[in-house]
Biopython code that builds the backbone (N, CA, C, O; Angstrom):
import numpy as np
from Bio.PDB.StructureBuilder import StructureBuilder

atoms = [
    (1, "UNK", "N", (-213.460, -95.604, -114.422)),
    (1, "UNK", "CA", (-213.465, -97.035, -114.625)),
    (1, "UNK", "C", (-212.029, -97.527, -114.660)),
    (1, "UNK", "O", (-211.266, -96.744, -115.225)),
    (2, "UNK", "N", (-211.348, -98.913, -114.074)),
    (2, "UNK", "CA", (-210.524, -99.026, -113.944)),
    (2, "UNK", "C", (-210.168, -99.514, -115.286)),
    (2, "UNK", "O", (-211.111, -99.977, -115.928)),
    (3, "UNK", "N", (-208.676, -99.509, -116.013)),
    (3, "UNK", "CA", (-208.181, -99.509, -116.909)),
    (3, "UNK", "C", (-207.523, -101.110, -116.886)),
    (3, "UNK", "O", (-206.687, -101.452, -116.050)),
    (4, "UNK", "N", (-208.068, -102.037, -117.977)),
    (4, "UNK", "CA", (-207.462, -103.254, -117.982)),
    (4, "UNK", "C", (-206.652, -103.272, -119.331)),
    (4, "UNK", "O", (-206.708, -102.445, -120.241)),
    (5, "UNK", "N", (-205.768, -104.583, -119.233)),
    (5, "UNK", "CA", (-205.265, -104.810, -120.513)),
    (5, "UNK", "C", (-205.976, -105.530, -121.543)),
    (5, "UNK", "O", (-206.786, -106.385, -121.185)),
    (6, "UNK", "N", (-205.766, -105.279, -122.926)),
    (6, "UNK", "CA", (-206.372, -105.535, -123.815)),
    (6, "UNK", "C", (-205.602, -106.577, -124.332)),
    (6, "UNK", "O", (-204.641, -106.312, -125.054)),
    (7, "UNK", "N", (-205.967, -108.000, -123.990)),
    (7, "UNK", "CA", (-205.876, -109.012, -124.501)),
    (7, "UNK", "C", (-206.158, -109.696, -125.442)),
    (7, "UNK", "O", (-207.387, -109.642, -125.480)),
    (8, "UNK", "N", (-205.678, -110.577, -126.578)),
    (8, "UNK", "CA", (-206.718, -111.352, -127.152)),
    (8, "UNK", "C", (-205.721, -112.632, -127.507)),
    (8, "UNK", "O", (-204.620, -112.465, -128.030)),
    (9, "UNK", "N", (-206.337, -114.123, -127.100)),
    (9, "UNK", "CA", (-205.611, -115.131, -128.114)),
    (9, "UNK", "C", (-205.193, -115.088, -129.156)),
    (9, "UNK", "O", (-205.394, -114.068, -129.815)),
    (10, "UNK", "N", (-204.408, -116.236, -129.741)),
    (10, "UNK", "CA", (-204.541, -115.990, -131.227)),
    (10, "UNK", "C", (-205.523, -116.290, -131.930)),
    (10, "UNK", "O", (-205.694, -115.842, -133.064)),
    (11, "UNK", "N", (-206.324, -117.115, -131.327)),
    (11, "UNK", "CA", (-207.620, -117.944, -132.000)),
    (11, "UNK", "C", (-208.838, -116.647, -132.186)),
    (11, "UNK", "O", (-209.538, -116.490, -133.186)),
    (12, "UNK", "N", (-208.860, -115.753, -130.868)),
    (12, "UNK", "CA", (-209.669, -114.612, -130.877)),
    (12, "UNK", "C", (-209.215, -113.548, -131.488)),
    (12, "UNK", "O", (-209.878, -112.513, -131.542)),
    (13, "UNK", "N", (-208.113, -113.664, -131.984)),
    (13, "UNK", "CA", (-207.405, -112.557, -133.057)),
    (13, "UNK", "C", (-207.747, -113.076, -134.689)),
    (13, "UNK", "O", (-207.682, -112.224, -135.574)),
    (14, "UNK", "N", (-207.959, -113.906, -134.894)),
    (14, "UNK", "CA", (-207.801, -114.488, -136.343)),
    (14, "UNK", "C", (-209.215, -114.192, -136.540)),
    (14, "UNK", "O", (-209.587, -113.618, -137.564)),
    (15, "UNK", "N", (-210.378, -114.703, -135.225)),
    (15, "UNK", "CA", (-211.392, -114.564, -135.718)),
    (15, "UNK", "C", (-212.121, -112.968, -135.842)),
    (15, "UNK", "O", (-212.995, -112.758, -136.682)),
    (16, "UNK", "N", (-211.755, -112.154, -135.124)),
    (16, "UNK", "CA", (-212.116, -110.653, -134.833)),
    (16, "UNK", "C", (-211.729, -110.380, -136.650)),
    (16, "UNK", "O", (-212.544, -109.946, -137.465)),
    (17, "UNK", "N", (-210.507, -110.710, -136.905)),
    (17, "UNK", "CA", (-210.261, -110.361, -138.367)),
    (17, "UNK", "C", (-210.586, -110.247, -139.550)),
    (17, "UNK", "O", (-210.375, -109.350, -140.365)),
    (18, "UNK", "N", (-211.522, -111.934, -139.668)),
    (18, "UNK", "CA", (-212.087, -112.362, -140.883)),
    (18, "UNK", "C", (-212.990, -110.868, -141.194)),
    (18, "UNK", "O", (-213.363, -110.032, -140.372)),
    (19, "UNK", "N", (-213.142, -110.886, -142.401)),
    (19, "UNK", "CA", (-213.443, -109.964, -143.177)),
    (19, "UNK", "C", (-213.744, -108.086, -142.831)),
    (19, "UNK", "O", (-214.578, -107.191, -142.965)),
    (20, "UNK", "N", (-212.390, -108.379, -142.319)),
    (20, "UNK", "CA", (-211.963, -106.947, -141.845)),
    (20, "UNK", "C", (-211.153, -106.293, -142.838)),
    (20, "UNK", "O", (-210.302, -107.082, -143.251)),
    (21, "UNK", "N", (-211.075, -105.073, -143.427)),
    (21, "UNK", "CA", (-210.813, -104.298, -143.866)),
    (21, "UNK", "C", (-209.699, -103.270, -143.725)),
    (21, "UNK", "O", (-209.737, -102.047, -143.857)),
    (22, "UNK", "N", (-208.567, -104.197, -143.380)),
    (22, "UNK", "CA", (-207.601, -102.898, -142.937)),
    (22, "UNK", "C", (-205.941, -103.563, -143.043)),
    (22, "UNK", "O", (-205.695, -104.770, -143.053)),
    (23, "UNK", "N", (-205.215, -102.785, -143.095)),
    (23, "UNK", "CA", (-203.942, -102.936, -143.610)),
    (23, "UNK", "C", (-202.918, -103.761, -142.953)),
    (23, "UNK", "O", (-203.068, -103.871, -141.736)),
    (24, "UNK", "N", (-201.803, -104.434, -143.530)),
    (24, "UNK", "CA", (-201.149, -105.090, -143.161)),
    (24, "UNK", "C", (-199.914, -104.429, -141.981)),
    (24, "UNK", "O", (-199.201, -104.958, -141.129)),
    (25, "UNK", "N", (-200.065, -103.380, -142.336)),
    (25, "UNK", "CA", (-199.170, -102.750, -140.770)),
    (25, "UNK", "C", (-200.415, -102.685, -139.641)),
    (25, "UNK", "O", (-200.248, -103.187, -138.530)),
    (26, "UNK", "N", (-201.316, -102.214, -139.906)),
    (26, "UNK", "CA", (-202.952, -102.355, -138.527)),
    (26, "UNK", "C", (-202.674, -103.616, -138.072)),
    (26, "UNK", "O", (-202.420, -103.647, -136.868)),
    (27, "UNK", "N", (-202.638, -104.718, -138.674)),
    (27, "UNK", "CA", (-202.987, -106.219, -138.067)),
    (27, "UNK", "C", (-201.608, -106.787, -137.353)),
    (27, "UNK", "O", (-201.599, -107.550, -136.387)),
    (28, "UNK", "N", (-200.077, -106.088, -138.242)),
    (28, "UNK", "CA", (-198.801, -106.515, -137.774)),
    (28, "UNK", "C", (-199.167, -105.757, -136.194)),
    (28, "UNK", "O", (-199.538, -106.514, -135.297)),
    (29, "UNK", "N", (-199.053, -104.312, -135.915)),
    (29, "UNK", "CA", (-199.374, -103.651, -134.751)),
    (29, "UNK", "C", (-200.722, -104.274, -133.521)),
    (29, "UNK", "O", (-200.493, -104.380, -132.316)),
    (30, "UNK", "N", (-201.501, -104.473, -133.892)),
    (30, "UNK", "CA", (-202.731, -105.284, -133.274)),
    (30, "UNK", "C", (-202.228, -106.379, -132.916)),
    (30, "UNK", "O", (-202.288, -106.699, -131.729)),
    (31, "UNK", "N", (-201.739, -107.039, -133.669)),
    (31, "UNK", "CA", (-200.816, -108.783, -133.148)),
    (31, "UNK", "C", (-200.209, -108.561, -132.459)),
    (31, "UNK", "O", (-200.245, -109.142, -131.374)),
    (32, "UNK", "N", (-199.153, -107.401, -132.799)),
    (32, "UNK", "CA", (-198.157, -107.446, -131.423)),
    (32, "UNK", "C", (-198.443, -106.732, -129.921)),
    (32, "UNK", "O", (-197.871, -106.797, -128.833)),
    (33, "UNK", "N", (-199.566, -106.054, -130.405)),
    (33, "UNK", "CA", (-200.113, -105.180, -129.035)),
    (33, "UNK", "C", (-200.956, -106.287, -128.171)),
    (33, "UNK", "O", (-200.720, -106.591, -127.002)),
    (34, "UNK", "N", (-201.800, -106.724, -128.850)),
    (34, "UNK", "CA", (-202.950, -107.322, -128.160)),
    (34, "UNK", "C", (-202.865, -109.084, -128.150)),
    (34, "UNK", "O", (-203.665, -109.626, -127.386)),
    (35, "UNK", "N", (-202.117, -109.821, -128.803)),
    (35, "UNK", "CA", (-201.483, -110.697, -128.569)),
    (35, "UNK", "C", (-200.401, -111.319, -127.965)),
    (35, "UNK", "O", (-200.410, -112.202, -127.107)),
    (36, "UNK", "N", (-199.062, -110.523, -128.736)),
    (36, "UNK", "CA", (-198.045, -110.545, -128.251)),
    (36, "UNK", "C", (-197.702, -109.933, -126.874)),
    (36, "UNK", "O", (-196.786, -110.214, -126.101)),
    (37, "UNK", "N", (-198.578, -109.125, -126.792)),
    (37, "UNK", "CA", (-198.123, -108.123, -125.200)),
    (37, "UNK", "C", (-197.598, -106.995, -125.381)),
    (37, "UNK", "O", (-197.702, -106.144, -124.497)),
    (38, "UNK", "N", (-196.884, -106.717, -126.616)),
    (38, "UNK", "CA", (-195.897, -105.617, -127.055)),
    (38, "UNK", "C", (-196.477, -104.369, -126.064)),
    (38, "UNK", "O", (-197.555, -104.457, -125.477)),
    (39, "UNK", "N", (-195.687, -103.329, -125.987)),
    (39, "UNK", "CA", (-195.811, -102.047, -125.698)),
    (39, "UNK", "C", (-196.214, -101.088, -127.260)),
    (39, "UNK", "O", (-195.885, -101.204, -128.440)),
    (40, "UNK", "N", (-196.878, -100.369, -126.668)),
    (40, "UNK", "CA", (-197.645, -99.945, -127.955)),
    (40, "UNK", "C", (-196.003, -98.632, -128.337)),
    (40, "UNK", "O", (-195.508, -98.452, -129.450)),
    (41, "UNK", "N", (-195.839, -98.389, -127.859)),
    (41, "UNK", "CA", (-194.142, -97.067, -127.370)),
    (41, "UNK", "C", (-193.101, -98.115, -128.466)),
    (41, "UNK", "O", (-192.284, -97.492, -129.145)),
    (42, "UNK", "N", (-193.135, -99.542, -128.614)),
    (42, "UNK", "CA", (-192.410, -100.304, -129.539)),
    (42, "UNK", "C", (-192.530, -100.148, -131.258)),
    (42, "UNK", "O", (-191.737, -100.342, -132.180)),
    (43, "UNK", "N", (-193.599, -99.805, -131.191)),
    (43, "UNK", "CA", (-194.385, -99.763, -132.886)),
    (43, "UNK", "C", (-193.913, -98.480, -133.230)),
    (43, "UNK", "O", (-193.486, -98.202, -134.350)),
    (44, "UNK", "N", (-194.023, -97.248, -131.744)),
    (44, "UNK", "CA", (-194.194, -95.845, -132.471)),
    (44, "UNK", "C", (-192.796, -95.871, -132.632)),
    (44, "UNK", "O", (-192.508, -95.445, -133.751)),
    (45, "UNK", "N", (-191.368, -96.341, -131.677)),
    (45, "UNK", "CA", (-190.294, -96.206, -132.259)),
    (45, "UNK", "C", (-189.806, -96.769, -133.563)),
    (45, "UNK", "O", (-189.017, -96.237, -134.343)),
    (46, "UNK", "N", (-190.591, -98.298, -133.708)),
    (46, "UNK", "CA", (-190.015, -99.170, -134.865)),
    (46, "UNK", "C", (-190.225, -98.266, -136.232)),
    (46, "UNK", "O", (-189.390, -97.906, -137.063)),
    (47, "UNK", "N", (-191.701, -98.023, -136.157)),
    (47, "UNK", "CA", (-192.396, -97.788, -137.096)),
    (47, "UNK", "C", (-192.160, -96.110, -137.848)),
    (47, "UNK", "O", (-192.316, -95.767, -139.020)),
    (48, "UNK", "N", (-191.721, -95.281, -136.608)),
    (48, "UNK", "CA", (-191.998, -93.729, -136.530)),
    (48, "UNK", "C", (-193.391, -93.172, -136.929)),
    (48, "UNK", "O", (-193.630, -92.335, -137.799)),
    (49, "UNK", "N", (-194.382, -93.905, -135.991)),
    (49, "UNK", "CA", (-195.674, -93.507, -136.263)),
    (49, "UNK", "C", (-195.807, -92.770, -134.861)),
    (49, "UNK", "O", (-194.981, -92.674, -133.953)),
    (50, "UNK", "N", (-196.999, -92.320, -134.957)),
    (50, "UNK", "CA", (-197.539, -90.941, -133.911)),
    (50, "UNK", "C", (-198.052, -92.403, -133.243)),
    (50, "UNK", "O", (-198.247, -93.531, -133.696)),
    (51, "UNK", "N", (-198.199, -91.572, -131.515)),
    (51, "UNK", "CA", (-198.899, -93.083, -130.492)),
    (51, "UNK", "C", (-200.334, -92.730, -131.071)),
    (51, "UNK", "O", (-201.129, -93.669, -131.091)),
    (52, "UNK", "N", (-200.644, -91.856, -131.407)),
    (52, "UNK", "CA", (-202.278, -91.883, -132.038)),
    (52, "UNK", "C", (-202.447, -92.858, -132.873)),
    (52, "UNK", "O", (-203.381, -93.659, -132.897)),
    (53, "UNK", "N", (-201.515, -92.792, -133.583)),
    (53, "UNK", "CA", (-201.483, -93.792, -135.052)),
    (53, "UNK", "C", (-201.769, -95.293, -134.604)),
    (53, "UNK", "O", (-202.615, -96.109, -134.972)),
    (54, "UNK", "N", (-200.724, -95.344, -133.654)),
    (54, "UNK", "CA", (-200.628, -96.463, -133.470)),
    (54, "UNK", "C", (-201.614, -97.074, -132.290)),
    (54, "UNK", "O", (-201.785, -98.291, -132.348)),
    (55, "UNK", "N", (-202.254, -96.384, -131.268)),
    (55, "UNK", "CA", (-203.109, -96.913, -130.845)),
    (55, "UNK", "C", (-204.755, -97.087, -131.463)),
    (55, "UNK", "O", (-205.696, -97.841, -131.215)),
    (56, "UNK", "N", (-204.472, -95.779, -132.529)),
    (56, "UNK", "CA", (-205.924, -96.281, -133.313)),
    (56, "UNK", "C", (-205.877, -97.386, -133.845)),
    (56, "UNK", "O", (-207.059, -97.697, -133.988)),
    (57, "UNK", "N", (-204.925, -98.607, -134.438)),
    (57, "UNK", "CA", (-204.277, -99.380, -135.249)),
    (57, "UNK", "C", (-205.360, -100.478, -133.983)),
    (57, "UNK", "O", (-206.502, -100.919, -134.117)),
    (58, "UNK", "N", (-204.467, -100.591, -132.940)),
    (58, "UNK", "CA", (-205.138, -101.096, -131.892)),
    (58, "UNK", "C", (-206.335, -101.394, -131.662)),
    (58, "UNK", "O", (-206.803, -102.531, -131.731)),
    (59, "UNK", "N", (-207.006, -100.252, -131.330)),
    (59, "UNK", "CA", (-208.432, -100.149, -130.817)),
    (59, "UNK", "C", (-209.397, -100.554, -131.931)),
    (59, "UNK", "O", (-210.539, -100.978, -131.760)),
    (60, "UNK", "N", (-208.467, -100.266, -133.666)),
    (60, "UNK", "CA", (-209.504, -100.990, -134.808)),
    (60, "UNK", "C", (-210.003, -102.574, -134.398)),
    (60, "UNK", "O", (-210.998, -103.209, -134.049)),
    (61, "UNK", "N", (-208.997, -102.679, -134.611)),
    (61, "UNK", "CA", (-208.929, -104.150, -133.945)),
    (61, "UNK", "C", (-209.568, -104.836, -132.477)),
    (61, "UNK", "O", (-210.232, -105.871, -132.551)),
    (62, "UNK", "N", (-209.378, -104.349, -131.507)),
    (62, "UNK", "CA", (-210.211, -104.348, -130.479)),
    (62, "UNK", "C", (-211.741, -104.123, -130.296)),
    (62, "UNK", "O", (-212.470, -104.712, -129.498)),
    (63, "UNK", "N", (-212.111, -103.078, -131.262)),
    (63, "UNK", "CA", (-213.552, -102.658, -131.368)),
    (63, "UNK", "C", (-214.454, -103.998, -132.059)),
    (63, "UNK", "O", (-215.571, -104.354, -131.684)),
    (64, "UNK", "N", (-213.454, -104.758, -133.415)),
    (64, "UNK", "CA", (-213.859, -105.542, -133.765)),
    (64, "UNK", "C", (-213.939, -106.915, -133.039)),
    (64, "UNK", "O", (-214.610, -107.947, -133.068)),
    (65, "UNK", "N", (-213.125, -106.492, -132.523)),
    (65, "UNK", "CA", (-213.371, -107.701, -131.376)),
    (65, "UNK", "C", (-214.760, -107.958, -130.405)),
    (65, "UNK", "O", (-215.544, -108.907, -130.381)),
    (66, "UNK", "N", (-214.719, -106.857, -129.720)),
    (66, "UNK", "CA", (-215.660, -106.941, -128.698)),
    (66, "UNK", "C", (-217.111, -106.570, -129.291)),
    (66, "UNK", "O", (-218.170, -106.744, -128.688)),
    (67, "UNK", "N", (-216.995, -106.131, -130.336)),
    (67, "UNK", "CA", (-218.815, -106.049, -131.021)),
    (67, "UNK", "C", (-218.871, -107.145, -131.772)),
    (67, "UNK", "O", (-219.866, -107.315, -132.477)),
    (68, "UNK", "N", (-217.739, -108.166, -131.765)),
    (68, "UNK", "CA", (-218.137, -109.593, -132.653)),
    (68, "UNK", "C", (-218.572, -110.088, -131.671)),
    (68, "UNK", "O", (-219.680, -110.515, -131.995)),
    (69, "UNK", "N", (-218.382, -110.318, -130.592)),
    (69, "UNK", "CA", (-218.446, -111.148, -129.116)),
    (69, "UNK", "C", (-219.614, -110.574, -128.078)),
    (69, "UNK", "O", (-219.783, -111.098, -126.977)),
    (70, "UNK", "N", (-220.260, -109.647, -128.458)),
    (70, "UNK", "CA", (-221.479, -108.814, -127.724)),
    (70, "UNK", "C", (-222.360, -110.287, -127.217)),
    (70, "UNK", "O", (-222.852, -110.998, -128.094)),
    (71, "UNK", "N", (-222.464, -110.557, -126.152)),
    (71, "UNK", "CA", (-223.589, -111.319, -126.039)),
    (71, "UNK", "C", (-225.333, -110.915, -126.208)),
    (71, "UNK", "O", (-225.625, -109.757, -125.908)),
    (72, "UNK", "N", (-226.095, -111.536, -126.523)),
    (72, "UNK", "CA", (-227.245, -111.633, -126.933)),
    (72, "UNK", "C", (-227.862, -110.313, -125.879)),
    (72, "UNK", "O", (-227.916, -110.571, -124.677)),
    (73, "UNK", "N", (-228.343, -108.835, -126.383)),
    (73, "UNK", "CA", (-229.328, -108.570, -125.317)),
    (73, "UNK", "C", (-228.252, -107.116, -124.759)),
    (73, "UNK", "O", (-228.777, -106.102, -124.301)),
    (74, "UNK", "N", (-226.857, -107.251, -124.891)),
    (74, "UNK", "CA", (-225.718, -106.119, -124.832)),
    (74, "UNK", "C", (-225.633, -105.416, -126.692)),
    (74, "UNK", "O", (-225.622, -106.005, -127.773)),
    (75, "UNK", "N", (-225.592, -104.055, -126.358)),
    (75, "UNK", "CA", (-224.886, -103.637, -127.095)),
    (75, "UNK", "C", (-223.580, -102.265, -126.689)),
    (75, "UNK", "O", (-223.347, -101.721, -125.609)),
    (76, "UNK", "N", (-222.955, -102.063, -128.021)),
    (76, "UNK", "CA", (-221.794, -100.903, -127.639)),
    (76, "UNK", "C", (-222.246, -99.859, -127.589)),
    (76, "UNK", "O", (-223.305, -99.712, -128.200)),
    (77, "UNK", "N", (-221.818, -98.969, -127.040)),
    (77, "UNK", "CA", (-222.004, -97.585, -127.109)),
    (77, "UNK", "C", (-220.571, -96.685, -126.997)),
    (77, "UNK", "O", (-219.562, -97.229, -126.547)),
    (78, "UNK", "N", (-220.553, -95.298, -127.431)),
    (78, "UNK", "CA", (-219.723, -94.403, -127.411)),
    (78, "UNK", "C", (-220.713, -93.192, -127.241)),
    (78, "UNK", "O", (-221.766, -93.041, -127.859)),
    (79, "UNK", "N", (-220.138, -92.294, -126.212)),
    (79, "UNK", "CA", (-220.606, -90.849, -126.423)),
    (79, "UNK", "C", (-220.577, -90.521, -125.670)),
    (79, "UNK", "O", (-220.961, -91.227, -124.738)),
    (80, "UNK", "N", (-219.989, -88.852, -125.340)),
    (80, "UNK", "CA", (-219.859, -87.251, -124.908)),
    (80, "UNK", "C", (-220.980, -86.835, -123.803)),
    (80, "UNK", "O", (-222.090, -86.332, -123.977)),
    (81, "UNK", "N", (-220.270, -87.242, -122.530)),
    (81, "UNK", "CA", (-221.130, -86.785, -121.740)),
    (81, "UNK", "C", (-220.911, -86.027, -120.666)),
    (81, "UNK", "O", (-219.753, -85.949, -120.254)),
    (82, "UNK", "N", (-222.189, -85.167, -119.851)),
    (82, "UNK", "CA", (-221.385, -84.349, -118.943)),
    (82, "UNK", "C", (-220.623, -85.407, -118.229)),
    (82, "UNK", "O", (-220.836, -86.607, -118.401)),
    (83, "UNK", "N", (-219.354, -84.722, -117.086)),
    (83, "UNK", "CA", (-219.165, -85.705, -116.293)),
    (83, "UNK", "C", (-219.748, -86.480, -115.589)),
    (83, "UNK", "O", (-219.394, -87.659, -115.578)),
    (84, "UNK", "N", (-221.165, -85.878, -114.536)),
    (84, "UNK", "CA", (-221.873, -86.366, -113.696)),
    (84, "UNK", "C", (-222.338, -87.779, -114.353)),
    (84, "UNK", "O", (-222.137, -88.890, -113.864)),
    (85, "UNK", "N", (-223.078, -87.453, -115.708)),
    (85, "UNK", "CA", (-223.840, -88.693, -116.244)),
    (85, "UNK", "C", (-222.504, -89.740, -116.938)),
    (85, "UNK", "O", (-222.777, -90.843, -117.409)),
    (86, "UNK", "N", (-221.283, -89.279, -116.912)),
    (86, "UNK", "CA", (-220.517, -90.128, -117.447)),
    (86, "UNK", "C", (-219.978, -90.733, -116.298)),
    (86, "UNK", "O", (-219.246, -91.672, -116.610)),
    (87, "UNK", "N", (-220.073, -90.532, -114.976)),
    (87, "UNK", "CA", (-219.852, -91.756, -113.890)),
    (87, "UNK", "C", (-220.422, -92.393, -113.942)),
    (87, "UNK", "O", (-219.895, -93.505, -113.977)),
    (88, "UNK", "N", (-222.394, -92.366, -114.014)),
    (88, "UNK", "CA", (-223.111, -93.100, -114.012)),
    (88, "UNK", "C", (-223.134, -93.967, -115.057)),
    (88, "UNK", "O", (-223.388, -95.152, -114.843)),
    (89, "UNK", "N", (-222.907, -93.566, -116.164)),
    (89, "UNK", "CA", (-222.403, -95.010, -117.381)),
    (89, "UNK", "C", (-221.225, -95.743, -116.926)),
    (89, "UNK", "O", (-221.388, -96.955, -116.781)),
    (90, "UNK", "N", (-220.179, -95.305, -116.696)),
    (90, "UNK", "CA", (-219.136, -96.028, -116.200)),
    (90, "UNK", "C", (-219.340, -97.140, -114.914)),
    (90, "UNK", "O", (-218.828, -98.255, -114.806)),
    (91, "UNK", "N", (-220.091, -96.572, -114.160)),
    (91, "UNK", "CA", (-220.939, -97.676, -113.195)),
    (91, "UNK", "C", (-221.636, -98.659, -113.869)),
    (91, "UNK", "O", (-221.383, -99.855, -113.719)),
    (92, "UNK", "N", (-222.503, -98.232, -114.610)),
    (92, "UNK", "CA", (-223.854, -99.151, -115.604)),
    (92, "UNK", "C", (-222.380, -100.349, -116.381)),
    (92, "UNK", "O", (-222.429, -101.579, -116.409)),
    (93, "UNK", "N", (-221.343, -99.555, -116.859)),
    (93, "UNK", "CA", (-220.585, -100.553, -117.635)),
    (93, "UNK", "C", (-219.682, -101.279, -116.650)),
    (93, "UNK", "O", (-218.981, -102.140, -117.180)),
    (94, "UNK", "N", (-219.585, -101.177, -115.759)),
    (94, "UNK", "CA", (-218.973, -101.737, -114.689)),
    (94, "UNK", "C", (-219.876, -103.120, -114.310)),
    (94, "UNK", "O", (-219.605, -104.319, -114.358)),
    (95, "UNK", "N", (-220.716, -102.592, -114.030)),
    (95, "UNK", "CA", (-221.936, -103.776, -114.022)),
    (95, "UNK", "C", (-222.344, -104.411, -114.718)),
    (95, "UNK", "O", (-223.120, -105.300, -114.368)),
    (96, "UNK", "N", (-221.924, -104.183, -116.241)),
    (96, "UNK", "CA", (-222.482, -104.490, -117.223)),
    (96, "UNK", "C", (-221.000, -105.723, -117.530)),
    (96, "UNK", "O", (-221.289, -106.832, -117.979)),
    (97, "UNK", "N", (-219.817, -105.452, -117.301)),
    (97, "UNK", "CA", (-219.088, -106.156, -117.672)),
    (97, "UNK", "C", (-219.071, -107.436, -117.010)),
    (97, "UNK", "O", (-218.899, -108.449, -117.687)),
    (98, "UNK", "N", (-219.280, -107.524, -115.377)),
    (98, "UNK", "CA", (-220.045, -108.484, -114.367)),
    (98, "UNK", "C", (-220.412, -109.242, -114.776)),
    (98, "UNK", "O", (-219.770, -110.283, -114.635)),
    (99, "UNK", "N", (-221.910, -109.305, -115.710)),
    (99, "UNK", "CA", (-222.799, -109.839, -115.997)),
    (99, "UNK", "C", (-222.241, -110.865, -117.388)),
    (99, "UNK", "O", (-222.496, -112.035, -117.673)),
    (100, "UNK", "N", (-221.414, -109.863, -118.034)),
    (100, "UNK", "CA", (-220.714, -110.592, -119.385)),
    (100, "UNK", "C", (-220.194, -111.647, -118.737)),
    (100, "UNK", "O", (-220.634, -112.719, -119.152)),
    (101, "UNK", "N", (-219.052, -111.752, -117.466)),
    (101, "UNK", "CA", (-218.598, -112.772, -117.164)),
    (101, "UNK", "C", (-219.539, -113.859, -116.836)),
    (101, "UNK", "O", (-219.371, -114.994, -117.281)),
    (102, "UNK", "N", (-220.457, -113.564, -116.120)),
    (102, "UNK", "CA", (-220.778, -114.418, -115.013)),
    (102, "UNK", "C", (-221.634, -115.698, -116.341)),
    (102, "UNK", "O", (-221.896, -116.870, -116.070)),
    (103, "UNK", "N", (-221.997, -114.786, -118.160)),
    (103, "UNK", "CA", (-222.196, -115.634, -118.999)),
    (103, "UNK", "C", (-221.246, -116.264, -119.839)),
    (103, "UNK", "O", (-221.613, -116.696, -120.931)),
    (104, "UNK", "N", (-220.250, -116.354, -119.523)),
    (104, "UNK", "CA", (-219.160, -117.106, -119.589)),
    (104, "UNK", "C", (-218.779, -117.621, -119.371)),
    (104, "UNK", "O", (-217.701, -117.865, -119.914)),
]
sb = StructureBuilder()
sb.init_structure("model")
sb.init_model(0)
sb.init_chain("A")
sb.init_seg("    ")
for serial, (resi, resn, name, xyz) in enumerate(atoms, 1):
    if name == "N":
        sb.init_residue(resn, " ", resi, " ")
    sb.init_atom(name, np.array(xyz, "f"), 0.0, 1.0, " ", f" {name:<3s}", serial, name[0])
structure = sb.get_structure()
């Protein structure tokens, strides 16, 4: 699946947030990744955190994003599959992301 950037306004950042649970360096890193544009390679030097660290920081934030915003009838998934059947999801989500737009 092709790899996009992870965007979010500020308006779609404030709201992914509300009653989220996580620390004031997670949300400083998330703002600047997924708002600001930052390079995630900026945090691990500023900060001296592992890029694990710091992209989990990220993706907290992102996850909350996109399962606040699920339209009616979609849900998320994660999980471990052979390869063969993991093209075929990657297709299904390919198609699946299509459809998100076209309700937008």
């Amino acid at each position: 699946m092709k790899s996009m950037k992870k965007r979010l306004s500020e308006t779609q950042f404030q709201e992914c947030i509300k009653g989220l649970d996580v620390g004031t360096q997670t949300l400083k890193i998330a703002h600047g990744v997924l708002v600001d544009g930052m390079k995630q390679t900026v945090f691990v030097e500023q900060l001296g955190l592992s890029r694990g660290a710091v992209s989990q920081a990220v993706n907290r934030i992102w996850i909350a994003h996109t399962t606040k915003n699920l339209p009616e009838g979609f849900k998320m998934v994660s999980a471990v599959l052979p390869e063969h059947q993991a093209f075929i999801v990657n297709k299904w989500a390919e198609i699946a992301v299509k459809k998100r737009e076209k309700l937008t």
